[in-house]
Backbone bond lengths (Angstrom), bond angles and torsions (degrees), N, CA, C in turn:
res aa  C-N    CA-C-N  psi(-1)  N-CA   C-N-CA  omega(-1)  CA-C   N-CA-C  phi
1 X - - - 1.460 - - 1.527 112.16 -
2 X 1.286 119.87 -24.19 1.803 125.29 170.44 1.211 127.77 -44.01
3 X 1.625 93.85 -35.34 1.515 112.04 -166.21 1.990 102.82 -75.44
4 X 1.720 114.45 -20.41 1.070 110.95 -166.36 1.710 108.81 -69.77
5 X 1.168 114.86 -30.40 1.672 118.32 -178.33 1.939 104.91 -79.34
6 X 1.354 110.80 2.99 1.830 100.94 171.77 1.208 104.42 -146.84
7 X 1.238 128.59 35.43 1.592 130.24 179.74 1.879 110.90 -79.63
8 X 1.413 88.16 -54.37 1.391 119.62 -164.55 1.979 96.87 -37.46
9 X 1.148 156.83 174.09 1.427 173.52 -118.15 1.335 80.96 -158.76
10 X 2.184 108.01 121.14 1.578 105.44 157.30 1.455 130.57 -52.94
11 X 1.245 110.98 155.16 1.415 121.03 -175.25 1.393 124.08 -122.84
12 X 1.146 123.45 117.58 1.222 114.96 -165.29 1.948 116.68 -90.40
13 X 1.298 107.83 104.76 1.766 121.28 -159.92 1.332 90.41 -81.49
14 X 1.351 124.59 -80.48 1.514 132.82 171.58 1.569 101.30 61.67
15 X 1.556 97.03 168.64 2.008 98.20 159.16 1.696 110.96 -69.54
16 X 1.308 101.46 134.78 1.336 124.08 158.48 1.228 141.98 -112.63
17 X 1.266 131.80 120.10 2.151 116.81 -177.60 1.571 85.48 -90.92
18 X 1.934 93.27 131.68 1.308 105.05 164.47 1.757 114.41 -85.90
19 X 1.437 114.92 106.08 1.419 115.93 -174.38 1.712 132.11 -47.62
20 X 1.275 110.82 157.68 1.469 108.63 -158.86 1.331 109.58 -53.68
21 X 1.714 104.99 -32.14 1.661 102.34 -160.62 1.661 106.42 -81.43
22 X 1.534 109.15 -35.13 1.454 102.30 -173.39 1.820 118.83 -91.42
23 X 1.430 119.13 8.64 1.348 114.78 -166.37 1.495 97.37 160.47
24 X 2.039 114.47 177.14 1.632 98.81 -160.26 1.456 111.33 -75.80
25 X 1.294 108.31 -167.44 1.651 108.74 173.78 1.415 88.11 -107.12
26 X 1.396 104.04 129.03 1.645 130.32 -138.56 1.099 118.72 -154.85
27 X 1.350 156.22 89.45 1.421 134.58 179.60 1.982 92.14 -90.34
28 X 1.508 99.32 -172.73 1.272 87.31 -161.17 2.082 92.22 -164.08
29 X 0.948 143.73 73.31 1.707 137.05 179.97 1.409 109.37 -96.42
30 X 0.872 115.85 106.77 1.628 130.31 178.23 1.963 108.51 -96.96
31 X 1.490 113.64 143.43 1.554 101.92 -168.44 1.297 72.24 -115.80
32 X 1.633 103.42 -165.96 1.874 138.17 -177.35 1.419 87.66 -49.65
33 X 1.865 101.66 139.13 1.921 95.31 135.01 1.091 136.37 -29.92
34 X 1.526 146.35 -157.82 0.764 140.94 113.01 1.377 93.47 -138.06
35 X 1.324 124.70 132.67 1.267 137.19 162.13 1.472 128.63 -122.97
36 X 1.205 112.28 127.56 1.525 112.87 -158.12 1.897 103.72 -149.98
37 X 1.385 103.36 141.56 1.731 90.63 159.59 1.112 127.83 -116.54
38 X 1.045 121.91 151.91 1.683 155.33 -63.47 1.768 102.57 177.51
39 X 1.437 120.45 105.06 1.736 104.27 -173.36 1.692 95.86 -81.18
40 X 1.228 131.33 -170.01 1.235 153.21 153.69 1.857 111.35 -79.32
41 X 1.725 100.53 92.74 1.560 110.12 -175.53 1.546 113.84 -47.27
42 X 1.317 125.76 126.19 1.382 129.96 165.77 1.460 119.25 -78.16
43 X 1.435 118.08 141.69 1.689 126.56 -168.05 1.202 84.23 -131.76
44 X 1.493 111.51 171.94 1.751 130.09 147.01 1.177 119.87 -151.08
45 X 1.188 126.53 133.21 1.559 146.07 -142.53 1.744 93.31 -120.46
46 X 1.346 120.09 147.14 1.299 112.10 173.55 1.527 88.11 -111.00
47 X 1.527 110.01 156.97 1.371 153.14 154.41 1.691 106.86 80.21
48 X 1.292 115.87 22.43 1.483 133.64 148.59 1.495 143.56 -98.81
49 X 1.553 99.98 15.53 1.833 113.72 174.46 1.137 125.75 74.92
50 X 0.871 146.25 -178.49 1.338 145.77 -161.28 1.397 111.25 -130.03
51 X 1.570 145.27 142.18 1.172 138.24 -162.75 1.665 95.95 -149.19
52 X 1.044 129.79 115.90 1.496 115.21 176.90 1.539 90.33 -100.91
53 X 2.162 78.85 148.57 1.405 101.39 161.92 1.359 124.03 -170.88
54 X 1.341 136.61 175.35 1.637 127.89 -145.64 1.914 72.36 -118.92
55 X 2.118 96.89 148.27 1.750 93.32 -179.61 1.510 57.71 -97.80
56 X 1.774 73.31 173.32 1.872 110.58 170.90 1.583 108.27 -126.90
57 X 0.937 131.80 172.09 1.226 175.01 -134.69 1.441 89.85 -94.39
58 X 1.739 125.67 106.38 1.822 101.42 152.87 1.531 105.93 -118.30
59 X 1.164 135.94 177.85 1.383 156.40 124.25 1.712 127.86 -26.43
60 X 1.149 108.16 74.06 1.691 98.88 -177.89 2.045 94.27 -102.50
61 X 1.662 86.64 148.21 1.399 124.37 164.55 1.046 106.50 -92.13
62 X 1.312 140.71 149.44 1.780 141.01 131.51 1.552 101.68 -144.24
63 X 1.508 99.70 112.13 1.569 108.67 166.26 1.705 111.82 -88.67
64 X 1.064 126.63 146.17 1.697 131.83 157.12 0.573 108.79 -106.14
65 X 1.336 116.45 124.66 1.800 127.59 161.10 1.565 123.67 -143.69
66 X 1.049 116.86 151.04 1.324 104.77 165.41 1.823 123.68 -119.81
67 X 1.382 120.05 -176.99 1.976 107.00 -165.48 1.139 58.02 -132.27
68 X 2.004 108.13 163.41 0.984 127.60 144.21 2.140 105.45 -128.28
69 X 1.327 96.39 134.92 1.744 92.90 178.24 1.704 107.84 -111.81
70 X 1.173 104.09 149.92 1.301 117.92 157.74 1.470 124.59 -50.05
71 X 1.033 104.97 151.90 2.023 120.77 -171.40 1.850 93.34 -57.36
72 X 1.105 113.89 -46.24 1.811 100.48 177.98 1.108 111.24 -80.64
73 X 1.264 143.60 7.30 1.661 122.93 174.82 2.291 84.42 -117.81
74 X 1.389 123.62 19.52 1.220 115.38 167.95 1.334 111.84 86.67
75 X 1.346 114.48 52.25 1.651 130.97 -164.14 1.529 107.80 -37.82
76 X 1.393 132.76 -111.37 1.620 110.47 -158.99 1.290 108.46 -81.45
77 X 1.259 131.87 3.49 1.515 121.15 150.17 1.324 136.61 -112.24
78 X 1.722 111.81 13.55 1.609 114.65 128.65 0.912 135.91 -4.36
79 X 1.383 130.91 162.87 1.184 124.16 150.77 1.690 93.24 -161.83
80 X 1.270 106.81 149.80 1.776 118.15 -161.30 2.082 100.69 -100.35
81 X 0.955 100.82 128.93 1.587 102.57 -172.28 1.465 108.14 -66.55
82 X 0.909 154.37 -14.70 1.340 157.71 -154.83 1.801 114.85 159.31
83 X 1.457 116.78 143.32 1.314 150.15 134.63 1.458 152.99 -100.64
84 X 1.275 118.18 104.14 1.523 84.71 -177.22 1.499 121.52 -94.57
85 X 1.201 137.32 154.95 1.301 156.70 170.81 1.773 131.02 -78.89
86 X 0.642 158.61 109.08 1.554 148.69 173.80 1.296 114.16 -85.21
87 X 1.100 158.18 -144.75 1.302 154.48 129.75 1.339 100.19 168.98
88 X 1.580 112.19 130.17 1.293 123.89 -165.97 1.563 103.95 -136.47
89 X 1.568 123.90 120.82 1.255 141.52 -179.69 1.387 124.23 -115.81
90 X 1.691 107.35 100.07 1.387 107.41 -178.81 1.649 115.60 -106.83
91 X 1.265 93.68 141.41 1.494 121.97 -165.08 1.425 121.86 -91.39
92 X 1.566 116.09 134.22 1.265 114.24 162.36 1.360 120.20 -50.29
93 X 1.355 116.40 34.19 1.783 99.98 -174.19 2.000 101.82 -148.85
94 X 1.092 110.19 129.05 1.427 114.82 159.90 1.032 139.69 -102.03
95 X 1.310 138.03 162.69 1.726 148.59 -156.49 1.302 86.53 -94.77
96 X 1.423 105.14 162.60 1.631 124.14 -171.20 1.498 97.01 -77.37
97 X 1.260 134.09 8.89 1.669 137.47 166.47 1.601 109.72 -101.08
98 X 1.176 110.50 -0.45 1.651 102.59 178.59 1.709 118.96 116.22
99 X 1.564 96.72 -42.00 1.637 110.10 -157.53 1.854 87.28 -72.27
100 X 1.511 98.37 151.31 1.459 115.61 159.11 1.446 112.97 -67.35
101 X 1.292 121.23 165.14 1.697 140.94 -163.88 1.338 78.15 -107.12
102 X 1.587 104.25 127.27 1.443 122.99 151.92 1.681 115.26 -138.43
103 X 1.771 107.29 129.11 1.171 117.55 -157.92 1.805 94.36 -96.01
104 X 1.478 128.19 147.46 0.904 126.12 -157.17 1.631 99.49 -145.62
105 X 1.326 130.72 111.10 1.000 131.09 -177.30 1.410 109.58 -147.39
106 X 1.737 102.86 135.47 1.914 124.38 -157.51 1.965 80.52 -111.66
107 X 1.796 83.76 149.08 2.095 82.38 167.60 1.515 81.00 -160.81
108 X 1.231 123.15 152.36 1.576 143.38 150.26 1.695 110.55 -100.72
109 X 1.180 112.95 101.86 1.231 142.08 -159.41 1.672 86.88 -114.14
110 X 2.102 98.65 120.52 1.581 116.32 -145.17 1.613 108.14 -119.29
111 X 1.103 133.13 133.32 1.393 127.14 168.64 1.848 124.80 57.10
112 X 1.551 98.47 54.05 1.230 124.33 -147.18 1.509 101.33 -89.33
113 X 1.414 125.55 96.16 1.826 107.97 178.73 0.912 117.27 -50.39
114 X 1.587 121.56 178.99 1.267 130.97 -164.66 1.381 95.20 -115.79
115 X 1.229 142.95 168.49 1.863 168.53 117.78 1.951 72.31 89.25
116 X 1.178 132.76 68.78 1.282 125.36 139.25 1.628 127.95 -138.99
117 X 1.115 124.16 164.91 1.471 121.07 -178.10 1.824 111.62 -79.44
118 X 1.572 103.84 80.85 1.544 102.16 176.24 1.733 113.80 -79.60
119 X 1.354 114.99 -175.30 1.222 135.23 -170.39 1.421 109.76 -127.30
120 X 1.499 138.98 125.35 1.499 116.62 154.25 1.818 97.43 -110.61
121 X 1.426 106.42 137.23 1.336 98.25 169.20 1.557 118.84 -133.98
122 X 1.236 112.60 133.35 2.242 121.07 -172.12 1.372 90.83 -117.27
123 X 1.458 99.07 158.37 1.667 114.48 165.70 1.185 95.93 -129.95
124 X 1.720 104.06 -177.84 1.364 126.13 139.14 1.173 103.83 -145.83
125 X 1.364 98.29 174.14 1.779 113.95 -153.92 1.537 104.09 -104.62
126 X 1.116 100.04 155.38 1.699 113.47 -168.62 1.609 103.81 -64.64
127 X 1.295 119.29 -33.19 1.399 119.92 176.47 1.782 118.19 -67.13
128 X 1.472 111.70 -44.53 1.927 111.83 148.83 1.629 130.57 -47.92
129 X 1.364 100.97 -39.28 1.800 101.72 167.46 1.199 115.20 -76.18
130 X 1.592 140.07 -12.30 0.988 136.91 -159.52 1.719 93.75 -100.01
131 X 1.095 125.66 -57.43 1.274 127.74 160.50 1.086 136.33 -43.49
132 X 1.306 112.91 -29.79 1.572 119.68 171.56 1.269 119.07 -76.62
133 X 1.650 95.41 -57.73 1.663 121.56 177.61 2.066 109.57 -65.34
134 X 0.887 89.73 -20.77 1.616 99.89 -166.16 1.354 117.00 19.27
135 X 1.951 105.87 69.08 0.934 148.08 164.26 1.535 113.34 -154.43
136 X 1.737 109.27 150.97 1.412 117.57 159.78 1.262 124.87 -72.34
137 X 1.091 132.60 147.47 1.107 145.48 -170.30 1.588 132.84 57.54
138 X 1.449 142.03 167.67 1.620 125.28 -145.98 1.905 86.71 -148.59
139 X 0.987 126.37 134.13 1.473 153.80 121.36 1.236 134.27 -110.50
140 X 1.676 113.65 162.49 1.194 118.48 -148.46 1.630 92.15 -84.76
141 X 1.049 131.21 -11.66 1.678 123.17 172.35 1.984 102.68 -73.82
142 X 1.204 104.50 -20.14 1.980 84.89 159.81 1.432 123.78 -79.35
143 X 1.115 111.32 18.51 1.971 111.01 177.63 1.332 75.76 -103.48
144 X 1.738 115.27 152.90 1.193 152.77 154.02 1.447 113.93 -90.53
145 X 1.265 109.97 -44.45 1.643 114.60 -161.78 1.766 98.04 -164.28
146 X 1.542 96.37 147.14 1.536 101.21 148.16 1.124 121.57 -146.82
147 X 1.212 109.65 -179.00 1.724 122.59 177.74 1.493 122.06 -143.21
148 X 1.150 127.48 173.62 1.645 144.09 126.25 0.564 119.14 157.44
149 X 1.822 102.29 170.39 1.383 131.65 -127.73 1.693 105.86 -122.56
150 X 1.114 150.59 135.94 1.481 147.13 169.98 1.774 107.83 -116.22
151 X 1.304 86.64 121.98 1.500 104.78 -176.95 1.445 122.94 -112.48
152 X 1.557 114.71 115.70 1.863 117.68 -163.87 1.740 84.73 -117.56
153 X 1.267 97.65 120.97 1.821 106.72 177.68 1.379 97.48 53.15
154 X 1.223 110.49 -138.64 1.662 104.32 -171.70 1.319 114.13 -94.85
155 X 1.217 118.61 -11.22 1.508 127.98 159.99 1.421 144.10 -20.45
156 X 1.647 133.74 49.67 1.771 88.57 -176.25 1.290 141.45 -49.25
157 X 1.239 140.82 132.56 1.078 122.03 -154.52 2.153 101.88 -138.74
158 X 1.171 120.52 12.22 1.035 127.69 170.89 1.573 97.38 -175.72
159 X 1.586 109.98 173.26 1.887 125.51 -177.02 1.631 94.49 144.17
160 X 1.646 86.19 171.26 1.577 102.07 -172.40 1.590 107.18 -156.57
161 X 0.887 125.20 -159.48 1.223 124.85 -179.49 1.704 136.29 163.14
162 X 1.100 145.86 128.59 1.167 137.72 -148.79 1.396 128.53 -48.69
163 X 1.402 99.75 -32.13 1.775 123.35 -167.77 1.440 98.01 -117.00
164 X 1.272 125.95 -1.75 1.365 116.68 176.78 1.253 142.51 86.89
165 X 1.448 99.52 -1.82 1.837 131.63 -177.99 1.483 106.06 -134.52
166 X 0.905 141.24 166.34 1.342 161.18 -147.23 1.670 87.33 -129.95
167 X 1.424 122.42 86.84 1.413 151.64 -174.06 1.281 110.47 -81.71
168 X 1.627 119.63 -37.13 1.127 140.91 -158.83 1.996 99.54 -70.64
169 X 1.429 117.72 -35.29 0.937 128.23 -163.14 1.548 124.31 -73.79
170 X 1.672 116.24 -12.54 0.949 139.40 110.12 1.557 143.03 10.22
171 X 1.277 115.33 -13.03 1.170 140.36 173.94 1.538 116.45 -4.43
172 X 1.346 118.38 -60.84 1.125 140.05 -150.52 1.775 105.18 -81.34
173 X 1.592 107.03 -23.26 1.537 104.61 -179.45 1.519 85.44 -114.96
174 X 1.047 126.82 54.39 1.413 105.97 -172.16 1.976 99.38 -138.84
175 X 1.222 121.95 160.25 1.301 103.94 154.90 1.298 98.46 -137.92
176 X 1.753 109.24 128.97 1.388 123.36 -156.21 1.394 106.46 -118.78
177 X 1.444 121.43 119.74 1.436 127.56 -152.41 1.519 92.00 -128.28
178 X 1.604 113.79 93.07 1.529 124.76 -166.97 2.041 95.37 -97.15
179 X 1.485 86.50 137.10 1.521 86.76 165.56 1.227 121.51 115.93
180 X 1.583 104.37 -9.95 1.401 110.03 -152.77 1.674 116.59 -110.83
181 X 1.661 107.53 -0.35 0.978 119.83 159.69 1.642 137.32 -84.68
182 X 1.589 130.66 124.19 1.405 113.42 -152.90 1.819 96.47 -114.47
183 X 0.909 85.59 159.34 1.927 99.68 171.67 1.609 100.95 -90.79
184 X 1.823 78.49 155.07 1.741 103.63 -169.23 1.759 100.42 -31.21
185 X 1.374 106.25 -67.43 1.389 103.59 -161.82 1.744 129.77 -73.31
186 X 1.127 103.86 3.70 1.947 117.50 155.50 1.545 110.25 -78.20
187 X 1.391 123.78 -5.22 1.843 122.86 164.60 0.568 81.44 -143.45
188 X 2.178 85.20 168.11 1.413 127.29 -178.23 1.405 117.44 -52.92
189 X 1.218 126.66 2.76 1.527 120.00 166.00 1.013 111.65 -75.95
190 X 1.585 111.68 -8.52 2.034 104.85 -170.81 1.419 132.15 -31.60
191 X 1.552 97.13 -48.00 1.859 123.21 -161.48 1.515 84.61 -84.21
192 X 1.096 139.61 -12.25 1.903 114.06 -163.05 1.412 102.82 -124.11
193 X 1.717 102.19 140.19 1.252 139.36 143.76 1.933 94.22 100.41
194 X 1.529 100.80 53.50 1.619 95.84 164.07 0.945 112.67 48.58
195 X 1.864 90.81 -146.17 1.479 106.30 -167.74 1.623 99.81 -112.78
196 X 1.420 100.13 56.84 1.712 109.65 163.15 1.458 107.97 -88.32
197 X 1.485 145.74 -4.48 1.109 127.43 152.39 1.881 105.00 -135.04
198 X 1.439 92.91 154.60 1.566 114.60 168.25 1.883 106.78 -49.84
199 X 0.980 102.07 148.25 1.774 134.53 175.43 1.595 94.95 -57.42
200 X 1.605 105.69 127.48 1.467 90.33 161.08 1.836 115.28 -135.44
201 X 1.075 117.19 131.32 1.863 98.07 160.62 1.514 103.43 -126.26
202 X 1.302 92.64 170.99 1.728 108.95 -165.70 1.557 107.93 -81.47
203 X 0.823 121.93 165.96 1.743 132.70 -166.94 1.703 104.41 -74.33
């Protein structure tokens, strides 16, 4: 089953300009994941009681990348109206059919400057790893593989990936659990760390 996350023919993700006719004029450099877990941040609110409880374990994303635009769309002080993202997370864990758990999460990532060091960041919630993983708690030795993909119009036009091929494509040995990844501001990470990452909503 190892062989299913590096079978696939390398792919070359690299920087790409998405061309005039099919999508914007766009450059596009995406770095490593970074995936790491992440407890559930504690707050306290006065004159709403007290509730104890243990955080758990989530799933954080953070991609780096940067756009670069052309002098007519307002070159390094541009900014690109939208991206979309793919990001695909495969798991030390399989379905009672064999196939490995792969987590699958879409974002349109909004009003993106140009020539700076942005952030995109997705989770999932400790209650999805627990089900998948069917175990408590999440480290980065339960990913098998990752990926993604950045999409300008219908274009891919940049991505990367652990093994170096687009693994994800794979479908057929795969069990692909789309949807289940949320943006910063659906959790308690909402309120923290500024404007260290780009705007995101879902497709």
């Amino acid at each position: 089953m190892k062989n299913i996350f590096t079978s696939l023919a390398i792919f070359a993700f690299g920087i790409c300009a998405a061309s005039a006719q099919t999508g914007p004029a766009a450059q596009v450099k995406g770095g490593k994941l970074e995936i790491k877990s992440i407890q559930t941040p504690q707050f306290q609110a006065p004159n709403v009681g007290e509730k104890r409880w243990r955080p758990k374990d989530w799933l954080e994303v953070d991609l780096p990348f940067q756009i670069k635009l052309p002098n007519a769309s307002g070159g390094r002080n541009g900014s690109l109206d939208s991206m979309t993202v793919n990001y695909f997370i495969g798991l030390n864990a399989q379905n009672k059919d064999g196939k490995f758990e792969v987590i699958k999460g879409s974002f349109n990532y909004v009003d993106i400057p140009a020539s700076e060091d942005c952030h995109a960041l997705a989770y999932v919630t400790p209650a999805t790893l627990r089900r998948l993983l069917q175990k408590d708690g999440f480290t980065p030795s339960d990913i098998k593989a990752w990926g993604y993909e950045v999409i300008l119009g219908a274009e891919r036009v940049a991505g990367d990936s652990s093994t170096g091929s687009p693994w994800w494509e794979k479908a057929d040995a795969l069990s692909i659990n789309d949807g289940l990844m949320l943006s910063k501001t659906e959790t308690p990470f909402g309120i923290l760390w500024g404007d260290y990452d780009v705007s995101a909503k879902k497709p």
